[in-house]
N, CA, C and O of each residue as an XYZ file, in Angstrom:
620
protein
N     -51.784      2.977    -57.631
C     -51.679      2.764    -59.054
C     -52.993      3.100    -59.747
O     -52.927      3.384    -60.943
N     -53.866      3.101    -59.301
C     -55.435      3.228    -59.774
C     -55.672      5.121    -59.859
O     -56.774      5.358    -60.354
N     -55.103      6.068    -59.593
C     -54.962      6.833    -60.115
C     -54.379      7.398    -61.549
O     -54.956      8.075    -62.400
N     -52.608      6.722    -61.509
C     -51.967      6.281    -62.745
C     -52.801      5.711    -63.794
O     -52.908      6.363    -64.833
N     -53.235      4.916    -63.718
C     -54.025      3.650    -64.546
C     -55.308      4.671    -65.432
O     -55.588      4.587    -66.628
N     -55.847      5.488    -64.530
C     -57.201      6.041    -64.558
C     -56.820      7.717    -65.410
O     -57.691      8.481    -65.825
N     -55.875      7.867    -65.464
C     -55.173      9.063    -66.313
C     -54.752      8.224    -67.357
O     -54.802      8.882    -68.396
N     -54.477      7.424    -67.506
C     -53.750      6.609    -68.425
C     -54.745      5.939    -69.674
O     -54.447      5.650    -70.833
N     -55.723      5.849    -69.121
C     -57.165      5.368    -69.718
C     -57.836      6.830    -70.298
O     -58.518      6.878    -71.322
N     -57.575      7.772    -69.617
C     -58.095      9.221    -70.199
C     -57.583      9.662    -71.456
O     -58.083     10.639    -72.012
N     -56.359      8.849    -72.094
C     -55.524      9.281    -72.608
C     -55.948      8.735    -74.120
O     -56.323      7.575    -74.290
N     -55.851      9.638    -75.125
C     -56.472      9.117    -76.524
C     -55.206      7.259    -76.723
O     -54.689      6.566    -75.847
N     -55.194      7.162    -77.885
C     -54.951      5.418    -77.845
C     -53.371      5.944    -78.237
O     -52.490      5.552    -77.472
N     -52.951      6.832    -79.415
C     -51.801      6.951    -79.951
C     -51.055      7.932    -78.552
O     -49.846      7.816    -78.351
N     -51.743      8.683    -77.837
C     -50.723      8.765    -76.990
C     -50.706      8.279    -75.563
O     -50.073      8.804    -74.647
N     -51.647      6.981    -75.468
C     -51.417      5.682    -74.723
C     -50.191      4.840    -75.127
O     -49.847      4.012    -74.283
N     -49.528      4.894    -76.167
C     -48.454      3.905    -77.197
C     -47.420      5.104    -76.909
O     -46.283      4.636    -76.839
N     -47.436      6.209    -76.759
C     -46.227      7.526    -76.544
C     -45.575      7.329    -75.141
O     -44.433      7.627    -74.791
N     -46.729      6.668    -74.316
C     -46.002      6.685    -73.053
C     -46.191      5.422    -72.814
O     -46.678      5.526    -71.688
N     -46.169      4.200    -73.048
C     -45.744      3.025    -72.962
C     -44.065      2.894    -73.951
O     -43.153      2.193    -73.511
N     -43.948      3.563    -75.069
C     -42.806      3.755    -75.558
C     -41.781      4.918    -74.792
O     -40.819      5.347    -75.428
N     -41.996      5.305    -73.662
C     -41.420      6.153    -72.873
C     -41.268      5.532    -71.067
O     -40.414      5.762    -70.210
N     -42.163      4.928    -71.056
C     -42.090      3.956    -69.991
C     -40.946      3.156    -69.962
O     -40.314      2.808    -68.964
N     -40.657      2.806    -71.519
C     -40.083      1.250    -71.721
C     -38.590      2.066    -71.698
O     -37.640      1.320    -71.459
N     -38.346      3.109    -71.856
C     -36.898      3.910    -71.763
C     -36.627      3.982    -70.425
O     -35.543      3.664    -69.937
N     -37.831      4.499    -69.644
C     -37.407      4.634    -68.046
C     -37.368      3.315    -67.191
O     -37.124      3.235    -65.987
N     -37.727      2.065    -68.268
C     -37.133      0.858    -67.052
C     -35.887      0.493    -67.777
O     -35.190     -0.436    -67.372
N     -35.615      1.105    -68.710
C     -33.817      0.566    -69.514
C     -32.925      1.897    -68.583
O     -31.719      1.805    -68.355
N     -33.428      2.603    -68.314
C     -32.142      3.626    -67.630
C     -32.685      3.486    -65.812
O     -32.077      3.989    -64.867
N     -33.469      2.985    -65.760
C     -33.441      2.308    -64.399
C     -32.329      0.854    -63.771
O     -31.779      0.492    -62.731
N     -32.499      0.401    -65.249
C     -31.564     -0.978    -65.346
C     -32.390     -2.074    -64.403
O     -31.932     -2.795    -63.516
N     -33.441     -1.988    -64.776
C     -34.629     -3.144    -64.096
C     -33.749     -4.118    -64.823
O     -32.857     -3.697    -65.559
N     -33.949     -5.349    -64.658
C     -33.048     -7.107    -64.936
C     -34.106     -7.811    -65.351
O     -35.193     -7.289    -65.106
N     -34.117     -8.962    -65.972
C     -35.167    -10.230    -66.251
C     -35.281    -10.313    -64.945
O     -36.503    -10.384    -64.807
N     -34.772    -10.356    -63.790
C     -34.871    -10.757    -62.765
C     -35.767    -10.595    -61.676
O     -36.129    -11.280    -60.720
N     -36.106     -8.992    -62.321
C     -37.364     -8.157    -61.338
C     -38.637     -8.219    -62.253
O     -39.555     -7.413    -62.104
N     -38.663     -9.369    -63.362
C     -39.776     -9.222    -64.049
C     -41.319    -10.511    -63.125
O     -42.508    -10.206    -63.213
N     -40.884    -11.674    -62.445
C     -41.748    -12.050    -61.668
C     -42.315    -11.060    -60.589
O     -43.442    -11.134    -60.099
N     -41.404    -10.170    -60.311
C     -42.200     -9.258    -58.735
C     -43.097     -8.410    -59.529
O     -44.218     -8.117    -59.111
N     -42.576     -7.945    -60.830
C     -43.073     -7.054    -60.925
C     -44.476     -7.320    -61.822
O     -45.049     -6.338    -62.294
N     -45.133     -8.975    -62.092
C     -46.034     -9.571    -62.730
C     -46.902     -9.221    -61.764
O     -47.828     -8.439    -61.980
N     -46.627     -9.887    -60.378
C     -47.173     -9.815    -58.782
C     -47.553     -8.292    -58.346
O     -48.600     -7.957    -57.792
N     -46.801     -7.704    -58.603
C     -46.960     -5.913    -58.362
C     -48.477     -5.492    -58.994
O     -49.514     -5.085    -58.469
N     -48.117     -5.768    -60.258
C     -49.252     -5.135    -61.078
C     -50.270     -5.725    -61.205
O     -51.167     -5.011    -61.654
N     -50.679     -7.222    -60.909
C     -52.156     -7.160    -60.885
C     -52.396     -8.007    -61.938
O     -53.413     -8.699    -61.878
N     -51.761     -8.085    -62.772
C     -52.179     -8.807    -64.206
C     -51.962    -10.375    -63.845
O     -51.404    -10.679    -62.791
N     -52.380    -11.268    -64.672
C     -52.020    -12.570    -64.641
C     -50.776    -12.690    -65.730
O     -50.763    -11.979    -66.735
N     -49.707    -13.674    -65.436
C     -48.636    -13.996    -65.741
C     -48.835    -14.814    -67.325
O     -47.954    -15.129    -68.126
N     -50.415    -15.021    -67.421
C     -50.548    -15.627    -69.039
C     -51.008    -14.517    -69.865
O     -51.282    -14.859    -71.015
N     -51.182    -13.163    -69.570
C     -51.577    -12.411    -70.508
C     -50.185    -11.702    -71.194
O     -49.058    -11.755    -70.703
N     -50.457    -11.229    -72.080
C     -49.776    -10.947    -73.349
C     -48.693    -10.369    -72.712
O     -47.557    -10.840    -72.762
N     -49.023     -9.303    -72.077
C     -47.985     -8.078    -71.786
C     -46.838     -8.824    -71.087
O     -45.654     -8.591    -71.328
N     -47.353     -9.913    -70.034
C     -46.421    -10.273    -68.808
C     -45.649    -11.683    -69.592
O     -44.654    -12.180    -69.063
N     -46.048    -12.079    -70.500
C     -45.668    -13.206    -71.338
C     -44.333    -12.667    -72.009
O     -43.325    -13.371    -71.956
N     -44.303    -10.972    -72.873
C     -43.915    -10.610    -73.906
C     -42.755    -10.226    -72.524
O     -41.587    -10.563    -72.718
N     -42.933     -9.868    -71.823
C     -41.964     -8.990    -70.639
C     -41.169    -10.656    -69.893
O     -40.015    -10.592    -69.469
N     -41.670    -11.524    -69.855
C     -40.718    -12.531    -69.520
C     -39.843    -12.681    -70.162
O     -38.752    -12.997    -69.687
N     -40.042    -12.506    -71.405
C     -39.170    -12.598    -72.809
C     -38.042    -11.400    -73.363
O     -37.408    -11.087    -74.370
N     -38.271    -10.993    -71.997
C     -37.711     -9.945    -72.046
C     -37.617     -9.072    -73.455
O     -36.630     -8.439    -73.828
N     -38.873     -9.192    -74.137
C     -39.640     -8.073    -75.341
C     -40.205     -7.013    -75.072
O     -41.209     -7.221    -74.390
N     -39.985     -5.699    -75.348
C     -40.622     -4.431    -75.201
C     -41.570     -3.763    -76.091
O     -41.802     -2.556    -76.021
N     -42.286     -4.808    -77.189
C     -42.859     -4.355    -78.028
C     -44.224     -4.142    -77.785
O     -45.097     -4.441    -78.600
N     -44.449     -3.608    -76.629
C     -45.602     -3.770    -75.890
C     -46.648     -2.146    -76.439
O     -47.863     -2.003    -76.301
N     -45.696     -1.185    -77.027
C     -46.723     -0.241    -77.713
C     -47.479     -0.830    -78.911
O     -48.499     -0.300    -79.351
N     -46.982     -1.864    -79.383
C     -47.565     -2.006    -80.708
C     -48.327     -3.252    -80.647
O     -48.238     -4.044    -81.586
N     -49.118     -3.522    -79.567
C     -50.400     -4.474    -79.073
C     -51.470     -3.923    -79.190
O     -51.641     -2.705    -79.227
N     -52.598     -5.071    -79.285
C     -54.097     -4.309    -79.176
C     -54.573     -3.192    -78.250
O     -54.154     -2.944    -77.119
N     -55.353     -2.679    -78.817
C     -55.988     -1.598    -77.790
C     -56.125     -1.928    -75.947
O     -55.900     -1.466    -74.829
N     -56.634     -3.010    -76.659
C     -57.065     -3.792    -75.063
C     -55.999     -3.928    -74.240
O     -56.045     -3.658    -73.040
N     -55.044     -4.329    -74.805
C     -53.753     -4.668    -74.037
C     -52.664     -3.512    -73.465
O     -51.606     -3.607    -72.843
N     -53.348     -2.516    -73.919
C     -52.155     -1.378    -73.329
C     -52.381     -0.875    -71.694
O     -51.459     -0.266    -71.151
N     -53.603     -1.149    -70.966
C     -53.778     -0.946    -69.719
C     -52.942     -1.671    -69.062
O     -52.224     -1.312    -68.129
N     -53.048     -2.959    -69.666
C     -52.002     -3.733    -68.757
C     -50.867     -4.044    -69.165
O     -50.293     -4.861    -68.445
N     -50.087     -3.554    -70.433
C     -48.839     -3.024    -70.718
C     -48.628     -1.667    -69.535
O     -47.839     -2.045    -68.669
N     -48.922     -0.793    -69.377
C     -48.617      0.534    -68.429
C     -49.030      0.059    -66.974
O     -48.660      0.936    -66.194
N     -49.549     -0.811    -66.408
C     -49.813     -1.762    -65.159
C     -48.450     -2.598    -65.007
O     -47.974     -2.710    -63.877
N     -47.899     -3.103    -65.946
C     -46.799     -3.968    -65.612
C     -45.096     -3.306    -66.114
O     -43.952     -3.745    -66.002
N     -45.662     -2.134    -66.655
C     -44.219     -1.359    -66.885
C     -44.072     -0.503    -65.432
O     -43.074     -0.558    -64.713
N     -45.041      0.138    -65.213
C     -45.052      0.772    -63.858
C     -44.312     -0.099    -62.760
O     -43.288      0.307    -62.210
N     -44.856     -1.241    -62.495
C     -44.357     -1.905    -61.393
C     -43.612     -2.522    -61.622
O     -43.401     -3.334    -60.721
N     -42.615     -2.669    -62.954
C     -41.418     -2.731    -63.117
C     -40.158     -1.992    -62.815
O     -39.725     -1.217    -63.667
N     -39.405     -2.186    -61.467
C     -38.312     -1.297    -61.183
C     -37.417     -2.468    -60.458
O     -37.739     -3.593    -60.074
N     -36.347     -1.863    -60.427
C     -34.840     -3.179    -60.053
C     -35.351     -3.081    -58.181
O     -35.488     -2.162    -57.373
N     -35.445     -4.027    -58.161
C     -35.356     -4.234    -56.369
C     -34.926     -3.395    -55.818
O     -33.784     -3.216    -56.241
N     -35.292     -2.373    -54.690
C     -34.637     -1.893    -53.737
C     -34.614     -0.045    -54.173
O     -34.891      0.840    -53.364
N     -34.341      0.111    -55.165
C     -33.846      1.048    -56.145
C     -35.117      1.705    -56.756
O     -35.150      1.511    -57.971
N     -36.567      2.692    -56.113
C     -36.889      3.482    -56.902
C     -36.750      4.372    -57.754
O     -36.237      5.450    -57.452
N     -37.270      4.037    -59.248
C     -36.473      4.841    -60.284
C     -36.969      6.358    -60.523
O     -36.282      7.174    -61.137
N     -38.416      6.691    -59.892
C     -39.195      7.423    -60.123
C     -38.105      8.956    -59.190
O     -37.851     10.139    -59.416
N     -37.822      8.022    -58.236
C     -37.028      8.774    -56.909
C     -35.661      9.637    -57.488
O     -35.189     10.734    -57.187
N     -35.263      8.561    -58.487
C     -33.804      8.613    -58.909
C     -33.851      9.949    -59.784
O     -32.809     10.594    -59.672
N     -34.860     10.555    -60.676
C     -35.401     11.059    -61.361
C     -34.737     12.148    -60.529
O     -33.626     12.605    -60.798
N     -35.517     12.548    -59.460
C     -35.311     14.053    -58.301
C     -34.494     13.836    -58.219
O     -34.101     14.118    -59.352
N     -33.152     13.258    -57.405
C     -31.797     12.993    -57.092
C     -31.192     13.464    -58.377
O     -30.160     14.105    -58.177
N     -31.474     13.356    -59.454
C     -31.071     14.128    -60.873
C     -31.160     15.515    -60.699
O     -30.193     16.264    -60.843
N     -32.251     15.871    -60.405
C     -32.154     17.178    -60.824
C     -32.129     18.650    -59.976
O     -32.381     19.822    -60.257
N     -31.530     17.657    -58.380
C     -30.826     18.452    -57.396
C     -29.215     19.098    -57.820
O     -28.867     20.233    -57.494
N     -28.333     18.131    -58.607
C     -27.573     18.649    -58.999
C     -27.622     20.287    -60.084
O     -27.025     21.359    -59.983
N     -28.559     19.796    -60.986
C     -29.056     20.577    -61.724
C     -29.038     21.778    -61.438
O     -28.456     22.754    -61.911
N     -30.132     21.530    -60.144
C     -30.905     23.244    -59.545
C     -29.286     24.046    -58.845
O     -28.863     25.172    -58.582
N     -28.818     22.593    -58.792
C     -27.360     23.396    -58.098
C     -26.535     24.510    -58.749
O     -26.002     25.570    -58.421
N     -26.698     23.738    -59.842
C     -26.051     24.396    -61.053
C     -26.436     25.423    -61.097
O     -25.604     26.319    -60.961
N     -27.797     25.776    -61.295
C     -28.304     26.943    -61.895
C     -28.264     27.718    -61.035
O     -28.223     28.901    -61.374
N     -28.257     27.382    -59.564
C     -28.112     28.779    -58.352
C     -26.841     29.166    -58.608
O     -26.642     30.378    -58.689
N     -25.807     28.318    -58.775
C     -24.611     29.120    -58.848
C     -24.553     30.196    -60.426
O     -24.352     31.411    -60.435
N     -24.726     29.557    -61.298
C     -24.968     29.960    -62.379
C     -26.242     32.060    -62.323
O     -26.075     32.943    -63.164
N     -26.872     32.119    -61.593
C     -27.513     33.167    -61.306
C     -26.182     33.498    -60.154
O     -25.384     34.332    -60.581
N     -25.958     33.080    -59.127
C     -25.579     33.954    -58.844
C     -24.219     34.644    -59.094
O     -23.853     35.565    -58.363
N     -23.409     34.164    -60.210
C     -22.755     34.753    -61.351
C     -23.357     35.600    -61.871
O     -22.977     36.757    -61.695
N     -24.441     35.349    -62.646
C     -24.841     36.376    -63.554
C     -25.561     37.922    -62.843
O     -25.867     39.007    -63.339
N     -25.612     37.459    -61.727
C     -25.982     38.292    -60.555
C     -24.754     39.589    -60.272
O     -24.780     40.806    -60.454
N     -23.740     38.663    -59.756
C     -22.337     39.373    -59.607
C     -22.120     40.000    -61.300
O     -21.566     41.094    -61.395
N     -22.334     39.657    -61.921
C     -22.036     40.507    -63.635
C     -23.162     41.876    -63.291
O     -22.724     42.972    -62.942
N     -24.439     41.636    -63.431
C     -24.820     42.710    -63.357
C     -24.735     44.123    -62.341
O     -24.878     45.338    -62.478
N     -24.370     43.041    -61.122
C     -23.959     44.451    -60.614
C     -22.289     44.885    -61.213
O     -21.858     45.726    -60.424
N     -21.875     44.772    -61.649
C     -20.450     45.134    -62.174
C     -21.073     46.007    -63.301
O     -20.508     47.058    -63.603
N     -22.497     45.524    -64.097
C     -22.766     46.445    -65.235
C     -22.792     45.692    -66.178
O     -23.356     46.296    -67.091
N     -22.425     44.436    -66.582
C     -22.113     43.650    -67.599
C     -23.107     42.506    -67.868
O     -23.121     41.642    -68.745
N     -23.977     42.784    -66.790
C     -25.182     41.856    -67.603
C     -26.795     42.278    -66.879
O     -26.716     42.930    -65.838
N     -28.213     41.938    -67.381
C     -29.036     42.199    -66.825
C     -29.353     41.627    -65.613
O     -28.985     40.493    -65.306
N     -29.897     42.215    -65.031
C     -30.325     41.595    -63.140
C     -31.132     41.027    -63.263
O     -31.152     40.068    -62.491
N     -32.153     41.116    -64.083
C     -33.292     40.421    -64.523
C     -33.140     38.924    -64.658
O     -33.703     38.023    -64.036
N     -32.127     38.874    -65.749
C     -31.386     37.783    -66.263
C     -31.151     36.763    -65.120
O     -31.606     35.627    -65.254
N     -30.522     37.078    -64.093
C     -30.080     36.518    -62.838
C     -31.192     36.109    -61.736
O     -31.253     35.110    -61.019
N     -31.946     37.092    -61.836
C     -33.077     36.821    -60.673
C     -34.634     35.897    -61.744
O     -35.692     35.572    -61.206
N     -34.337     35.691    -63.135
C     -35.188     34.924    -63.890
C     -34.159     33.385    -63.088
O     -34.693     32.570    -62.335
N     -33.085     33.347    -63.388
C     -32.579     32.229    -63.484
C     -32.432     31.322    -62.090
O     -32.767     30.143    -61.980
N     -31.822     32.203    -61.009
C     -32.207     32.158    -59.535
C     -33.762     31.467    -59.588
O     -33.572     30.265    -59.774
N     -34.726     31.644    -59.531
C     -36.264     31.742    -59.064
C     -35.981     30.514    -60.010
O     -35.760     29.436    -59.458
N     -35.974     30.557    -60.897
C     -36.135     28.923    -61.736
C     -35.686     27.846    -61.119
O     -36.321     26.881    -60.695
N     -34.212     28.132    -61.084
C     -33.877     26.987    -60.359
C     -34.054     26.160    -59.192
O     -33.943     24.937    -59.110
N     -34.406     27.175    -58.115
C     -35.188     27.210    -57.195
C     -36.436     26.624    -56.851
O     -36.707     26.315    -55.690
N     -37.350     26.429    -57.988
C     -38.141     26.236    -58.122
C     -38.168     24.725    -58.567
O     -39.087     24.021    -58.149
N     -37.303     24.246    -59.311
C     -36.325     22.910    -59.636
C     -36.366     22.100    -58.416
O     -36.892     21.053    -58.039
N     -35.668     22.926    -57.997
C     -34.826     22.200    -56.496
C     -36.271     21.828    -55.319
O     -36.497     20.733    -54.803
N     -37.060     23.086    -55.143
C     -37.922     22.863    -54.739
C     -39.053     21.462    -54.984
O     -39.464     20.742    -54.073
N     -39.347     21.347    -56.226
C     -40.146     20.366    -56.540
C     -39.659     19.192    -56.707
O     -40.561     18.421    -57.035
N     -38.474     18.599    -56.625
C     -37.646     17.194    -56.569
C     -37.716     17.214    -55.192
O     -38.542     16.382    -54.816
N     -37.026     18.012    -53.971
C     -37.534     17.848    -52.634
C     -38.720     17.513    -52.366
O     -39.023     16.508    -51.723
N     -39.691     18.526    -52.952
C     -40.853     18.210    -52.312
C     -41.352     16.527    -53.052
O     -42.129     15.723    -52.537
N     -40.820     16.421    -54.004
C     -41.454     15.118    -54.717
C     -40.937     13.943    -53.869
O     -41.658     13.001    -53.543
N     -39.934     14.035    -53.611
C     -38.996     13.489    -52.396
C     -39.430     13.051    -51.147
O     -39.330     11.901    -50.719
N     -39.936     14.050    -50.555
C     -40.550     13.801    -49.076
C     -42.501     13.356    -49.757
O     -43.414     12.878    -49.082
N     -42.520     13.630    -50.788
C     -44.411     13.025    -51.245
C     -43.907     11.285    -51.275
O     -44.757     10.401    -51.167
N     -43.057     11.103    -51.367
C     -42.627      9.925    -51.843
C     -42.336      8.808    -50.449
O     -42.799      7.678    -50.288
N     -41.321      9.667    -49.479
C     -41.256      9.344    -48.184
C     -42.908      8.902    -47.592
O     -43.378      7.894    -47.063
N     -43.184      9.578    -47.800
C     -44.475      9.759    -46.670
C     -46.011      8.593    -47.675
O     -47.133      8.473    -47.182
N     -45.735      8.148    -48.588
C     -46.508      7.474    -49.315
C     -45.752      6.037    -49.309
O     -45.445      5.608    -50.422
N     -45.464      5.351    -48.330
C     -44.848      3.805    -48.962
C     -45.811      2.901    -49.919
O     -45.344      2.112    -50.740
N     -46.882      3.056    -49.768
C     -47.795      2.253    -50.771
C     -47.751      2.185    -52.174
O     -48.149      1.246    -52.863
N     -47.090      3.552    -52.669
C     -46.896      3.812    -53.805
C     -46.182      2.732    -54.453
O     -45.324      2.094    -53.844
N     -46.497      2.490    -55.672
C     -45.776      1.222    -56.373
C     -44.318      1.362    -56.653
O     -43.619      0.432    -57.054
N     -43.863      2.671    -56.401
C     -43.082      3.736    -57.219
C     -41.439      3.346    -56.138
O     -40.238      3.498    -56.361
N     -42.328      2.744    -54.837
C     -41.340      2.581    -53.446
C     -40.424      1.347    -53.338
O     -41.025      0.273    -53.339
N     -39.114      1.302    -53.246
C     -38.106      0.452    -53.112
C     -38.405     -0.362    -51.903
O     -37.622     -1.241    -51.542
């Protein structure tokens, strides 16, 4: 987390509040519970009387619009907020394998058009290599993920 944290601190103040207001979307489509909000007090490091972990018992997300001071450990306790068992960071790649799926088939349509004459090859071998490249980096994010259990990020 002290990498996270340390990019996060690099970050001017208004778009420290851009991604704490973007954080707070990826633990609502994670479907984190009041329930994972004690582990995840314990996860992050903070004490359970400061603002952020007070406002998050309360199950309140108004955590971009706190003092300066308080946004390190708003993005400390949103991070290590995820539903038991269930990494959301993970869930992310598992998304967008379908995707890359898509798009290989999708080239290699547009593939079969151009050789018929009816569309550019270019077109096909842009779209191929993209997707590919998709698919590639959710795998590989996949097995970075495997091979790191320490990560906060890990079910």
């Amino acid at each position: 987390m002290a990498g996270g944290v340390g990019w996060f601190e690099g970050l001017s103040e208004g778009d420290r509040r851009e991604v704490l207001r973007t954080l707070v979307l990826f633990c609502g489509q994670a479907r984190a519970g009041e329930g994972d909000v004690p582990e995840s007090i314990a996860r992050s490091g903070i004490r359970p009387t400061h603002t952020p972990a007070v406002m998050l018992t309360k199950w309140r997300f108004g955590m971009a619009a706190l003092p300066a001071h308080e946004l390190t450990k708003s993005f400390r306790l949103l991070v290590a907020l995820r539903r038991r068992g269930h990494p959301f960071w993970a869930l992310v790649s598992f998304g967008a394998l379908p995707f890359a799926l898509v798009g290989l088939v999708r080239a290699w349509v547009e593939y079969r058009a151009s050789r018929a004459g009816r569309a550019s090859g270019r077109r096909a071998l842009v779209g191929g290599g993209l997707s590919l490249l998709g698919a590639t980096a959710a795998v590989a994010y996949l097995v970075f993920l495997a091979r790191h259990p320490e990560l906060p990020v890990q079910g």
